[in-house]
ZAFIDO-417372 format. One record per residue (C-alpha): x, y, z; residue in three letters. Coordinates in steps of 0.2 Angstrom, whole numbers, padded with zeros to 4 digits, always signed. Layout:
<nufis>
XYZALA ...
</nufis>
This chain:
<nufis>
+0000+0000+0000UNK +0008+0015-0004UNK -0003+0028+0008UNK +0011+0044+0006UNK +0001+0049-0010UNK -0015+0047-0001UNK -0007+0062+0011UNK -0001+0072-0001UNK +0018+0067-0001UNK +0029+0057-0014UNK +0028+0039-0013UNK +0042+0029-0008UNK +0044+0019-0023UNK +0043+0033-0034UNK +0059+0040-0023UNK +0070+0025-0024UNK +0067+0026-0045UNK +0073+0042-0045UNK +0087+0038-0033UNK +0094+0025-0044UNK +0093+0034-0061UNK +0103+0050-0055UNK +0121+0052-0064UNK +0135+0042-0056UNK +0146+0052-0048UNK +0157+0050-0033UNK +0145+0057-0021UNK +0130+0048-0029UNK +0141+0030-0025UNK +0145+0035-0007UNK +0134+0025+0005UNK +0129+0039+0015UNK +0119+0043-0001UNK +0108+0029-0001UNK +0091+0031+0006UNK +0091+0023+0022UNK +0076+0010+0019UNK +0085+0003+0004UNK +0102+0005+0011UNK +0105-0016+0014UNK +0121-0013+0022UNK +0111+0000+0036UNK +0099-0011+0037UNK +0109-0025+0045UNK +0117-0013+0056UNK +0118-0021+0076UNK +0110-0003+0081UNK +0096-0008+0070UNK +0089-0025+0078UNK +0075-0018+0085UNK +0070-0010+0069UNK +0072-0027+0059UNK +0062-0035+0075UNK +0047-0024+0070UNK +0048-0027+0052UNK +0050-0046+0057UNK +0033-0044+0067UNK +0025-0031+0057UNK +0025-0041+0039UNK +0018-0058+0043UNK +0005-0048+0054UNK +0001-0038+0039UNK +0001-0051+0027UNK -0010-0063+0037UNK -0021-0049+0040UNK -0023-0045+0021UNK -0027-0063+0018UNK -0040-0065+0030UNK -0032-0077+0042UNK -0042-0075+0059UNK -0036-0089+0068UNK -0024-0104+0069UNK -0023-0121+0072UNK -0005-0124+0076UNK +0004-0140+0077UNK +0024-0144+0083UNK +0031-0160+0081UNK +0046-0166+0074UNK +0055-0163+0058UNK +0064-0181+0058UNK +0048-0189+0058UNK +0048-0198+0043UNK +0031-0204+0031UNK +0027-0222+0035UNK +0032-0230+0022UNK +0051-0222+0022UNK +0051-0229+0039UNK +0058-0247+0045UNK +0045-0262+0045UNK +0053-0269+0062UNK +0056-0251+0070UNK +0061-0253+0089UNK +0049-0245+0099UNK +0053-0229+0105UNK +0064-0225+0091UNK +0060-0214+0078UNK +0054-0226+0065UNK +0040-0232+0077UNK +0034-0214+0078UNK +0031-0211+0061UNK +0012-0216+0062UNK +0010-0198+0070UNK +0015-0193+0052UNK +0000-0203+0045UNK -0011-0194+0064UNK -0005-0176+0059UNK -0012-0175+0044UNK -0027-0183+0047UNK -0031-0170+0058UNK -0025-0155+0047UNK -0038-0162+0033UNK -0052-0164+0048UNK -0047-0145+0054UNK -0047-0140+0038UNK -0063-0146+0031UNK -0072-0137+0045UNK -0062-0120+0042UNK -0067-0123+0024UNK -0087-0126+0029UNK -0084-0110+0040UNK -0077-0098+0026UNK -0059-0102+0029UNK -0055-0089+0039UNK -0054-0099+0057UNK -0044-0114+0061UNK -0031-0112+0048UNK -0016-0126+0050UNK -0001-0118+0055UNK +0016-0125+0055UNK +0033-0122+0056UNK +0035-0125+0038UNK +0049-0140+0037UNK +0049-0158+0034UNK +0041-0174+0047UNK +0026-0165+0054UNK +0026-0149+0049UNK +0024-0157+0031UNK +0009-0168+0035UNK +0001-0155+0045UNK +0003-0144+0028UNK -0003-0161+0017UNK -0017-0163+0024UNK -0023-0144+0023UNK -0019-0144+0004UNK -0029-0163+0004UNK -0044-0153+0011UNK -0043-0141-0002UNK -0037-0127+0011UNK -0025-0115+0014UNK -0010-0117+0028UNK +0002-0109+0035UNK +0022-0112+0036UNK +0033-0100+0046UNK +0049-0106+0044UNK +0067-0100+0051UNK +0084-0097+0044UNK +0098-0113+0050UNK +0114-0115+0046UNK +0107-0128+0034UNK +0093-0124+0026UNK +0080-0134+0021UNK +0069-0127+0009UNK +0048-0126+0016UNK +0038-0140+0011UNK +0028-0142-0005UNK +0012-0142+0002UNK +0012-0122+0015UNK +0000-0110+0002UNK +0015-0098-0005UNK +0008-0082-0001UNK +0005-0089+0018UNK +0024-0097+0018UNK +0034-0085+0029UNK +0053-0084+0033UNK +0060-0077+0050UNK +0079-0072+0056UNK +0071-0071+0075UNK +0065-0086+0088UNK +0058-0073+0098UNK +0044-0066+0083UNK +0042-0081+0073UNK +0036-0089+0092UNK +0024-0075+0093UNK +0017-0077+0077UNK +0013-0096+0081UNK +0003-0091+0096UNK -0005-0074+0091UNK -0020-0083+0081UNK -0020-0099+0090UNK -0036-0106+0094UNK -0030-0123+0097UNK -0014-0131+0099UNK -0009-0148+0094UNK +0009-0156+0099UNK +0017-0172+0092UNK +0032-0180+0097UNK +0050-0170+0092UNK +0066-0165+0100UNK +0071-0150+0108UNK +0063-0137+0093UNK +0048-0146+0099UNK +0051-0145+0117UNK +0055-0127+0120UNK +0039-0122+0110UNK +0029-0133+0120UNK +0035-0128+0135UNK +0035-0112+0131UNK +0014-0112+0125UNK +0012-0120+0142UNK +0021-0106+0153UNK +0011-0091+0142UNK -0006-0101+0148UNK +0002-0105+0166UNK +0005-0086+0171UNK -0012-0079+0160UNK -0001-0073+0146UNK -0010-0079+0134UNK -0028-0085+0134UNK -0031-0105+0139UNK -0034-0115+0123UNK -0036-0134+0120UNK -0019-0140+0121UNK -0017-0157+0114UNK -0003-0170+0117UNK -0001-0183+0105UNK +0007-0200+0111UNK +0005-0201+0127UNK +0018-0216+0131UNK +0030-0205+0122UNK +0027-0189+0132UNK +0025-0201+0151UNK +0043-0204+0146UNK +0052-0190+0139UNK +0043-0179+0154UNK +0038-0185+0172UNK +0023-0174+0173UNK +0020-0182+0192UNK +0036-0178+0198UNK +0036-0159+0196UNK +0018-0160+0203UNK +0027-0170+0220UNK +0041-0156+0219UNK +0029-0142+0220UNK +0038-0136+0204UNK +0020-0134+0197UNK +0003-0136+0204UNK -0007-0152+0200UNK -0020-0140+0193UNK -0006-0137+0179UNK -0008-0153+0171UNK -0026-0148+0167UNK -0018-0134+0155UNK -0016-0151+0142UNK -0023-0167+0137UNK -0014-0184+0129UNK -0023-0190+0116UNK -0019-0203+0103UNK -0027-0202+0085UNK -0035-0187+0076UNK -0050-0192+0081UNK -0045-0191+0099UNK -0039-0173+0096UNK -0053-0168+0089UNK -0068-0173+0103UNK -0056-0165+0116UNK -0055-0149+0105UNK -0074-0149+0102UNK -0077-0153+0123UNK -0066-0144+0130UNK -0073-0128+0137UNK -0063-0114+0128UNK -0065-0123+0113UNK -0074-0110+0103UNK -0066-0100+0089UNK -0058-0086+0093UNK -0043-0078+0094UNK -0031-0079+0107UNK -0022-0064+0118UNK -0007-0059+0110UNK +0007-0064+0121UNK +0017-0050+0130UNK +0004-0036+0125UNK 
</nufis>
């Protein structure tokens, strides 16, 4: 949108044109010439972290907004998890090849969630991921099976992979920041839904959990998936005997098994209805 016009000054576009086509002298090539919004090098400046923070924040807020995206259903799980049949017959349990039925579980529930946010306009209980592989991509294939649109907010890693095939491309976002692509996944959610993963998985978990705990955010079903795997990576009991948490705490989630588990507790549970959730740290 290019408002200046609208108030009676040049638009911004217009300016960098101009700005490129004037002669090429030695004051025209200095850096200090450059207008500071398309200045790359100013831009990555350390004194300017807060202002690429904003932008960070500001464009998938926009963006989401422009497309109608009201609220969220996000999953987390892990980006190892591989499809069934790329996994080992004879997989031991607990290893990694006798989790990838939740591959088969993830997307079933995205195509369920996503067939009623299709029913109701498609503006509420859009999938969002974080964009990868394992989950994140069956999360996003089952959206696009449903004949929805999802949501992939990915991250910049020393090894990049690129987003998954199936995340909408104009709803497929890319961050620099933990920090603002975290708020991103929790500013729409109406539901949250968590498979098994490692420590990605882990600290956004935990991390949901603590925003409901202290009434940062809005309580919202929160759904575990696999509960022998969760009993066993986490003792939930023993912080409860430690006083570390309350055992009213372990109310803030429930395990459940298949997607058809996940979604009668998201249907029953009591601040179930669609809506969107506080923004955490407001």
């Amino acid at each position: 949108m290019r408002e200046e016009r609208h108030r009676g000054f040049r638009d911004a576009h217009e300016d960098s044109e101009v700005a490129r086509g004037v002669p090429n002298t030695e004051q025209t090539r200095s850096p200090a010439y450059r207008l500071a919004f398309a200045d790359e090098e100013f831009i990555y400046r350390d004194e300017l972290r807060p202002v690429r923070l904003q932008l960070e924040l500001l464009k998938t807020e926009l963006l989401m907004a422009e497309a109608g995206i009201d609220s969220t259903v996000v999953l987390f799980g892990g980006a190892r998890i591989p499809r069934p049949a790329a996994a080992a017959p004879d997989a031991a349990p607990g290893t990694m090849g006798a989790l990838s039925h939740f591959y088969d579980e993830a997307r079933r529930f995205a195509r369920a969630v996503t067939e009623e946010s299709v029913a109701r306009g498609g503006r509420d209980w859009v999938i969002c991921t974080g964009g990868g592989p394992g989950v994140m991509e069956a999360g996003n294939r089952g959206a696009a099976e449903a004949g929805g649109r999802s949501i992939g907010l990915s991250i910049v890693l020393p090894h990049e992979q690129a987003p998954n095939e199936y995340v909408t491309p104009e709803l497929c976002f890319n961050f620099h920041y933990f920090g603002i692509r975290k708020m991103h996944f929790l500013m729409r959610a109406a539901a949250i839904a968590v498979f098994p993963g490692g420590f990605g998985t882990l600290d956004e978990t935990f991390e949901a959990l603590t925003l409901i705990q202290t009434g940062r955010m809005e309580q919202v079903p929160f759904l575990l998936f696999g509960e022998a795997f969760w009993r066993r990576v986490i003792d939930f009991d023993a912080l409860v005997e430690a006083g570390t948490i309350s055992a009213d705490d372990l109310s803030l989630f429930r395990f459940v098994e298949t997607a058809d588990d996940a979604l009668k507790a998201m249907r029953s549970w009591e601040t179930a209805g669609i809506k969107r959730a506080a923004i955490p740290g407001r």
